[in-house]
BAVEXTOR-653332 format. One record per residue (C-alpha): residue in one letter; x, y, z. Coordinates in Angstrom, 2 decimals, decimal comma. Layout:
<mivexs>
A; X; Y; Z
...
</mivexs>
This chain:
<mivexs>
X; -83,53; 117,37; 122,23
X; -84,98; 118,00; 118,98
X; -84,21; 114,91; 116,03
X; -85,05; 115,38; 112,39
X; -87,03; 112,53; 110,90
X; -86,03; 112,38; 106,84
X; -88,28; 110,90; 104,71
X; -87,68; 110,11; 100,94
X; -90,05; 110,18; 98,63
X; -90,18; 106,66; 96,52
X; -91,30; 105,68; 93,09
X; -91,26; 107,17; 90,00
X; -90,24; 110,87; 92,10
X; -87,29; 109,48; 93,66
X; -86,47; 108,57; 89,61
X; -86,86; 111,65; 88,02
X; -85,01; 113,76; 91,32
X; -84,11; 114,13; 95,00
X; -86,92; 115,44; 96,94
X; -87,04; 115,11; 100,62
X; -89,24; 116,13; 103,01
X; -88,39; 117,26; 106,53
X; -90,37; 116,84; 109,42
X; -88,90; 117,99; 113,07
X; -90,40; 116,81; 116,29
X; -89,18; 117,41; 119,43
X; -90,44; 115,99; 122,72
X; -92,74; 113,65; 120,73
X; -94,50; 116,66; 118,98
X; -94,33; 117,68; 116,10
X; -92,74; 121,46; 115,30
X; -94,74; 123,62; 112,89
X; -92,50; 125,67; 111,19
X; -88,93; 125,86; 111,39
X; -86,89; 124,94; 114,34
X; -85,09; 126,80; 116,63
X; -81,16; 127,52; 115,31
X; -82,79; 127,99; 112,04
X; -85,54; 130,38; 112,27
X; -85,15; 133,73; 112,97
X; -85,59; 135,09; 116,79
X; -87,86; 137,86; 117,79
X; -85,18; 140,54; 117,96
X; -84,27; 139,54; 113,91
X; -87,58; 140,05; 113,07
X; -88,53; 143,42; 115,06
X; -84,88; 144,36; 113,21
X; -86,17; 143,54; 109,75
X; -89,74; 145,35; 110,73
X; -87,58; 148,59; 112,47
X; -85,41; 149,40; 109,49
X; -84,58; 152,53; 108,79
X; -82,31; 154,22; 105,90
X; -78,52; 154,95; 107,27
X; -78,57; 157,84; 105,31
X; -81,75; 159,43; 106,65
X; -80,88; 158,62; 110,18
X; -77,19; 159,59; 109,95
X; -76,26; 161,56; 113,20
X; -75,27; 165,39; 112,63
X; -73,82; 167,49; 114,86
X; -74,69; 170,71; 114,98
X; -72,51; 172,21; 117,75
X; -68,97; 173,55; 117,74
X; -66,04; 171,29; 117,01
X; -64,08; 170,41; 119,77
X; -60,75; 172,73; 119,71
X; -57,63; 170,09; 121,23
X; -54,67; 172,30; 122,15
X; -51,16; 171,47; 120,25
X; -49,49; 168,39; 120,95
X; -46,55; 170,27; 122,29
X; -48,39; 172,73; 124,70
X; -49,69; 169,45; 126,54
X; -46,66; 168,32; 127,07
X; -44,93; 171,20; 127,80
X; -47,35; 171,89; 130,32
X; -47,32; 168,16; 131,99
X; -43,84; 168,54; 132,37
X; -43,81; 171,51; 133,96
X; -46,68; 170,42; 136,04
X; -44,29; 167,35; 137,24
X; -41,09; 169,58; 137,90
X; -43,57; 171,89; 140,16
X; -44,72; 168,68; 141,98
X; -41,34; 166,93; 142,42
X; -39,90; 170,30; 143,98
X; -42,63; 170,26; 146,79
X; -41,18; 168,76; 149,85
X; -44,39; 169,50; 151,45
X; -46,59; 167,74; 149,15
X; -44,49; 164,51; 149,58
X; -44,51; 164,94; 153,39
X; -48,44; 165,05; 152,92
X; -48,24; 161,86; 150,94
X; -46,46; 160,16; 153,11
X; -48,67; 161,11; 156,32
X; -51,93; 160,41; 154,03
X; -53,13; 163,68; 154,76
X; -52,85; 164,47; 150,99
X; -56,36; 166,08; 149,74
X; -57,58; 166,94; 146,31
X; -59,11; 170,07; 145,75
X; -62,82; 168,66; 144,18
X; -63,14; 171,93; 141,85
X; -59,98; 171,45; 140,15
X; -61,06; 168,08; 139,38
X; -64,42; 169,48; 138,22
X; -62,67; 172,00; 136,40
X; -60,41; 169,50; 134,41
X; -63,21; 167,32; 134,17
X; -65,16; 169,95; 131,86
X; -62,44; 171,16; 129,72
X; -61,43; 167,38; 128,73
X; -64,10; 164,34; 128,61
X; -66,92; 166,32; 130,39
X; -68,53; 167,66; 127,14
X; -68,34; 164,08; 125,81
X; -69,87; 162,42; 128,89
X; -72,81; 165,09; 129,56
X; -73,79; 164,68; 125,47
X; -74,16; 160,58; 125,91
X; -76,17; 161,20; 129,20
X; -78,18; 163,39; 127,09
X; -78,77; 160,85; 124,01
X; -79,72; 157,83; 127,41
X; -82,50; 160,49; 128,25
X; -83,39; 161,03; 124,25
X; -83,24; 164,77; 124,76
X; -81,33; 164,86; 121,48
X; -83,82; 162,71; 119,64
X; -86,83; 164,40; 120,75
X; -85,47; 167,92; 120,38
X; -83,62; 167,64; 117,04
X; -84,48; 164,18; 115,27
X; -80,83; 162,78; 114,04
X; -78,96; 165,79; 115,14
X; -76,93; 166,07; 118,23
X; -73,67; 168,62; 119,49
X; -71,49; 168,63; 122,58
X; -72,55; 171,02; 124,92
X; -68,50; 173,21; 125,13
X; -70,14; 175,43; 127,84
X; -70,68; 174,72; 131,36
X; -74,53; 175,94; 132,59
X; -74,40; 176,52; 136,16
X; -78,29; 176,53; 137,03
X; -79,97; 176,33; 140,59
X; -83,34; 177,27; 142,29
X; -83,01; 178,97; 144,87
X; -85,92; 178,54; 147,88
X; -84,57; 180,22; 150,57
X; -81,96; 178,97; 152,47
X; -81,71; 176,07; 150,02
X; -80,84; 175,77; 146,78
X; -81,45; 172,90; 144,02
X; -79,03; 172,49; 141,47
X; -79,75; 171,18; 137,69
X; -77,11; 169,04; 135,98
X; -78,00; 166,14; 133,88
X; -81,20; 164,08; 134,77
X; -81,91; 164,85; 138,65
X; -85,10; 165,19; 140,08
X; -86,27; 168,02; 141,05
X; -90,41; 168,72; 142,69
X; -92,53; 171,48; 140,82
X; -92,10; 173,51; 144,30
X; -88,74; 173,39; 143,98
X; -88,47; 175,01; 140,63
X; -91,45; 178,02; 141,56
X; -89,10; 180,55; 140,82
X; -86,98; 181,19; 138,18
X; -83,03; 180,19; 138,31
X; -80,03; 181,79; 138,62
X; -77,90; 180,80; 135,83
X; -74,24; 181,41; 135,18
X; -72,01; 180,49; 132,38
X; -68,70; 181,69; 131,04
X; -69,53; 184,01; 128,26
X; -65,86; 184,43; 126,86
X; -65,09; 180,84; 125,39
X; -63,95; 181,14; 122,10
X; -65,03; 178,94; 119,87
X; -62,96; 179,33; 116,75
X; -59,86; 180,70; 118,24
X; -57,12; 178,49; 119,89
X; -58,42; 176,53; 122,53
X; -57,70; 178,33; 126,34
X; -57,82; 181,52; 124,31
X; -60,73; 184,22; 125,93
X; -63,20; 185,68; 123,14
X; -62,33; 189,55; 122,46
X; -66,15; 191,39; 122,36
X; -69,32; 191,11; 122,67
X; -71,27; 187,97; 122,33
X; -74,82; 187,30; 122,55
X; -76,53; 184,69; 123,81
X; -80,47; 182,65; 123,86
X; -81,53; 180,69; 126,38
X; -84,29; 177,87; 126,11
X; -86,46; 176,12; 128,59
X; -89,06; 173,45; 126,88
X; -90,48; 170,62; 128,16
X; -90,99; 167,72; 125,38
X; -93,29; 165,34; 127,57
X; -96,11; 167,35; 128,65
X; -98,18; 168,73; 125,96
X; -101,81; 167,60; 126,41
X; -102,98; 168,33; 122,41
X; -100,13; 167,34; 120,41
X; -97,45; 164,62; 120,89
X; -94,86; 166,40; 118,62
X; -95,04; 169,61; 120,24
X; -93,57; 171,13; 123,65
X; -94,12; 173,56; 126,35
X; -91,93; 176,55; 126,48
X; -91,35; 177,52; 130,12
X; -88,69; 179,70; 129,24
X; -87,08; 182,30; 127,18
X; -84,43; 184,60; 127,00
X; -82,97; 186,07; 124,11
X; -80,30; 188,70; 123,33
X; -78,35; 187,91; 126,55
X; -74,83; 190,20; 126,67
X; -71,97; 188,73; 127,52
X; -73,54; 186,16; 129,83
X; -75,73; 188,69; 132,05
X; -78,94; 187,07; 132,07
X; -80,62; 189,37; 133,78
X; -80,26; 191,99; 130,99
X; -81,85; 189,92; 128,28
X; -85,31; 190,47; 126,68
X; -87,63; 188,24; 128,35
X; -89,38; 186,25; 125,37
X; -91,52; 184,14; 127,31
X; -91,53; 184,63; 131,23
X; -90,71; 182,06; 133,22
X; -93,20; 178,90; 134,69
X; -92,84; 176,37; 136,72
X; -92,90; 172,81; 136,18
X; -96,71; 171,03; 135,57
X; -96,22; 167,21; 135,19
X; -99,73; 166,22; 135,26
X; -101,11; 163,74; 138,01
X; -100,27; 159,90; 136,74
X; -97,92; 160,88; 133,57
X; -94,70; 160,01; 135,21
X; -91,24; 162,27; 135,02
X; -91,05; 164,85; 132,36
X; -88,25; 166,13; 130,87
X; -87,50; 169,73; 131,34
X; -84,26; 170,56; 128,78
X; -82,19; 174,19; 129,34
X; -80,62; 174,90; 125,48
X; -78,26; 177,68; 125,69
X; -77,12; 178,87; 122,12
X; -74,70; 181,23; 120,99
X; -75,45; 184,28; 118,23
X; -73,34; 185,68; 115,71
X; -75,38; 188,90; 115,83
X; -78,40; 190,37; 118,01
X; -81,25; 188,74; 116,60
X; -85,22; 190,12; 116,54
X; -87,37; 187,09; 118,12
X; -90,44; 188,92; 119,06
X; -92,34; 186,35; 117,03
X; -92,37; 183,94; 120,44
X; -93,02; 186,45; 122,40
X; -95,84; 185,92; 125,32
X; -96,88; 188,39; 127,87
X; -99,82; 190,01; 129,09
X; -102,80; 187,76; 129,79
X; -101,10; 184,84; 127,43
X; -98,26; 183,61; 129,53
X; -100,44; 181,29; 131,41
X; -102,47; 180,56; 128,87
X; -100,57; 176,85; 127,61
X; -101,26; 176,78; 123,71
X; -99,53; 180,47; 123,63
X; -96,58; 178,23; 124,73
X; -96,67; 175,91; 122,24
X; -93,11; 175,26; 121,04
X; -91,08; 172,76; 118,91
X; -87,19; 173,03; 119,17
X; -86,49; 171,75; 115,64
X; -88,82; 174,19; 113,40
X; -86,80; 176,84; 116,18
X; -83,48; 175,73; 115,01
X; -84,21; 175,22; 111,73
X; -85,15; 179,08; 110,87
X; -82,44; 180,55; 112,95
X; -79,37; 177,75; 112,35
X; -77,61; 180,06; 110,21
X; -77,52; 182,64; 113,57
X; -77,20; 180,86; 116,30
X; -75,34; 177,61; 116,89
X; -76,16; 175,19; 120,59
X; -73,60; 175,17; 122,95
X; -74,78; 174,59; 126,55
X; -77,05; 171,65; 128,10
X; -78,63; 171,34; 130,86
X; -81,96; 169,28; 132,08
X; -84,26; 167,70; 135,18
X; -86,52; 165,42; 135,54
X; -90,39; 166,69; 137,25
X; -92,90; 164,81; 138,39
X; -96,39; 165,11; 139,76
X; -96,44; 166,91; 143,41
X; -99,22; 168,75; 146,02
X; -98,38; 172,09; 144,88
X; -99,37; 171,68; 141,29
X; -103,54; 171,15; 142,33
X; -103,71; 174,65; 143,74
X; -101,51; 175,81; 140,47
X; -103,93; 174,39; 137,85
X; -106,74; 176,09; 139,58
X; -105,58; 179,27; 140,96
X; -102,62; 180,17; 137,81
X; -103,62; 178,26; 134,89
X; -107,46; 178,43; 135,44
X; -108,12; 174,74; 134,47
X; -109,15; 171,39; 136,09
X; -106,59; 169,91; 137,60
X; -105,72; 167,00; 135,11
X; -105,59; 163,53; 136,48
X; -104,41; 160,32; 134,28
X; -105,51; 156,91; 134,95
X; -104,42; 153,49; 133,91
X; -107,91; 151,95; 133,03
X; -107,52; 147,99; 134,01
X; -109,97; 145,51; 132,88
X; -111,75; 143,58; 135,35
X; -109,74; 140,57; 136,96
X; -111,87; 136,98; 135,60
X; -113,08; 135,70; 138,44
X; -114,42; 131,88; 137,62
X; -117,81; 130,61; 138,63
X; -118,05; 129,36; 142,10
X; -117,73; 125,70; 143,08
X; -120,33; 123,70; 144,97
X; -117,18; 122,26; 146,82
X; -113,93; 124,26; 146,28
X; -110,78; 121,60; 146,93
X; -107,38; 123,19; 148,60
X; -108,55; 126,52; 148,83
X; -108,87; 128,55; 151,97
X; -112,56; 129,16; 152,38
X; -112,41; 133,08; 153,77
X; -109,78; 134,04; 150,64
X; -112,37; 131,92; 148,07
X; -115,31; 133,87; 149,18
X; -113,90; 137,14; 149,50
X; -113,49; 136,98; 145,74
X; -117,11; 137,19; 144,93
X; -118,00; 139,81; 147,28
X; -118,12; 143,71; 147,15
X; -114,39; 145,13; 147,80
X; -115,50; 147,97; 149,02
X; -117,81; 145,30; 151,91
X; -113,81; 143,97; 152,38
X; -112,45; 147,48; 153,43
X; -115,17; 148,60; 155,41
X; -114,86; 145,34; 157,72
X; -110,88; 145,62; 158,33
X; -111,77; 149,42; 158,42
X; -113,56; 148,65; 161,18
X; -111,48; 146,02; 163,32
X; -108,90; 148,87; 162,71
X; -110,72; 151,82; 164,24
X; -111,86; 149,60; 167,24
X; -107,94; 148,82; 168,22
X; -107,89; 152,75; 168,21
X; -108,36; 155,31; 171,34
X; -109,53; 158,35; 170,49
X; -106,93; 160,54; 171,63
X; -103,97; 157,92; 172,11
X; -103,95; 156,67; 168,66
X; -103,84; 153,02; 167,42
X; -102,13; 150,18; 169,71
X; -98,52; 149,90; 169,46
X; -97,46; 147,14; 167,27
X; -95,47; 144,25; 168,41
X; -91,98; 144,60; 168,55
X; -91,21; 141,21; 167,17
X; -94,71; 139,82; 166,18
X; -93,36; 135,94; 164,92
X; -92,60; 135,49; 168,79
X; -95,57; 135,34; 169,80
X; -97,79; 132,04; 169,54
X; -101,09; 131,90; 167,86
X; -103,32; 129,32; 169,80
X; -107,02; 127,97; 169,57
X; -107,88; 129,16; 166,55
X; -108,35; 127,71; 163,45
X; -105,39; 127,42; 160,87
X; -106,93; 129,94; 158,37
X; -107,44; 132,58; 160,89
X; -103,88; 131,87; 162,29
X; -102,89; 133,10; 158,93
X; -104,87; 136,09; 159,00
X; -103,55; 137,21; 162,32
X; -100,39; 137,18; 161,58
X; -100,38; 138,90; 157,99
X; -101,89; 141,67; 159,77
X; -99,30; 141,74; 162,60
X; -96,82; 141,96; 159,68
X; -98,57; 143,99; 157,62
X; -99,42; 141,85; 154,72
X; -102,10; 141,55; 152,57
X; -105,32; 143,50; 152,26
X; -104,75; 145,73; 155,39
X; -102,55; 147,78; 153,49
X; -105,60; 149,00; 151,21
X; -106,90; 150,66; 154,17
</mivexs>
């Protein structure tokens, strides 16, 4: 426990006024600075270094509001949701016999027209697709995106942060959304006319020049009345390319809703340009930005991608590039000089550190292939290697023989 040693200065100081001097030890040592309790932690100072303006980084949202239905039409229809229920006899028999079942899309259904919206946006802000896309902006996506890849017999569905392989997303989606939601009527109410639609695809992680910049692997604008397959192809669809050693990469679908037709030829890429990756050079923000006074977000959808087989042949064969591979470059482990006479340390492990590695692997590369037939394989391994006993050998290579009945250790290298 830390004590606090006070000393007062004497003489013609402690006359003219109170000084003291404080000195904390603790342990017998002295403390430079101040002492825990009164000087600030590490997460007070990385606050005080992190500061930012509340003003600047205020949060807007840029979506549609939310449109609640009256007070009275809830209730009105809970209670006559409850008078339906209490008149089934069969549903109570059900009950009763626990064979009672919930239909899953009705919950799905309620799900999106009540909290979903709010639970999909703070999925999106854990992921930072908001802060990466807009800066301080955000909105609550009001309409559903129903996206899969389809790969024959099987599809793969995108909702909110799943992983999905670059094979799986070769071809482009189907995607489905309901076209009709009215956004300034009454909420329930259906949207009488036509509405036009834009749907994004940009990746935020990938871009090998320039950190504040995406790839756009998709665009269609000018979508009627939620037919996507009539809209004007801005840029044509590509798959995912997470390069080897970069991790998961976001891949966002922004669906956003036009008050009129709009002319976005500006992004568009075709002909020899829509593999070519700086011709797909996009950033979301400068997007919104020009066209916020036409079109407004209201759908989100997004996967995670990361670095698979398929993508080697891509780079080469598609993009006509070397196949990118990123490397962690670790220094070289200190090794210390040797000792004439090494106490407490197993002789094989202390001289394996100063020779070749690659010496190491070709040895157990070898004791490997010579417990191998040719056209059998290698030996079966022991169905419960601790039972059986080690003898006449010396205690380091008892080790050794049974790390590599287990498994452990260096053998796994090869």
């Amino acid at each position: 426990m830390a004590s606090r040693i006070i000393q007062t200065l004497t003489g013609e100081n402690l006359l003219r006024r109170s000084v003291t001097l404080q000195c904390f030890v603790r342990h017998g040592h002295r403390l430079r600075g101040k002492p825990p309790g009164v000087a600030r932690t590490l997460e007070q100072r990385l606050a005080c270094e992190r500061a930012v303006d509340p003003e600047l980084a205020k949060k807007v949202n840029i979506g549609f509001p939310h449109l609640k239905p009256a007070r009275s039409e809830q209730l009105k229809e809970r209670l006559a949701h409850l008078k339906a229920q209490r008149a089934n006899p069969e549903l109570e028999k059900a009950s009763r016999a626990k064979t009672l079942t919930v239909d899953p899309e009705l919950v799905k259904q309620d799900w999106l027209t009540t909290s979903g919206p709010f639970h999909i946006k703070r999925l999106a802000e854990h992921y930072g697709v908001f802060e990466h896309l807009y800066g301080s902006a955000y909105f609550v996506p009001r309409v559903h995106l129903q996206i899969a890849f389809n790969n024959g017999d099987v599809a793969s569905p995108v909702y909110y942060g799943n992983v999905l392989k670059p094979s799986e997303a070769s071809a482009e989606p189907t995607v489905q959304f309901e076209a009709s939601f009215n956004f300034r009527g009454t909420a329930g109410e259906a949207q009488v006319g036509d509405s036009w639609w834009t749907l994004v695809l940009t990746n935020p992680d990938g871009h090998f020049s320039e950190h504040d910049k995406e790839y756009c692997h998709w665009f269609v604008a000018n979508i009627p009345n939620g037919q996507v397959e009539k809209g004007e192809r801005i840029v044509p669809y590509m798959q995912p390319i997470p390069p080897k050693g970069t991790g998961f990469h976001r891949h966002v679908f922004v669906l956003y809703k036009q008050e009129k037709k709009l002319d976005l030829s500006e992004y568009k890429v075709d002909g020899e340009k829509t593999t070519d990756l700086e011709a797909r050079t996009f950033k979301t923000l400068d997007f919104y930005r020009k066209y916020q006074d036409d079109m407004t977000p209201a759908g989100l959808a997004f996967f995670q991608s990361d670095w698979d087989t398929s993508l080697v042949n891509f780079y080469r064969d598609v993009l006509k590039m070397k196949h990118p591979v990123f490397e962690y470059d670790f220094p070289a482990p200190y090794i210390r000089d040797q000792e004439w006479f090494p106490l407490r340390k197993p002789f094989n492990l202390y001289m394996d550190k100063y020779r070749d590695p690659l010496q190491i692997n070709k040895e157990y590369l070898a004791r490997k292939l010579a417990k191998t037939h040719p056209f059998d394989g290698p030996e079966a391994p022991l169905r419960f290697p601790n039972a059986h006993p080690v003898r006449d050998v010396p205690s380091w290579q008892r080790t050794e023989i049974k790390k590599d009945r287990r498994g452990w250790g260096r053998i796994n290298d090869i």
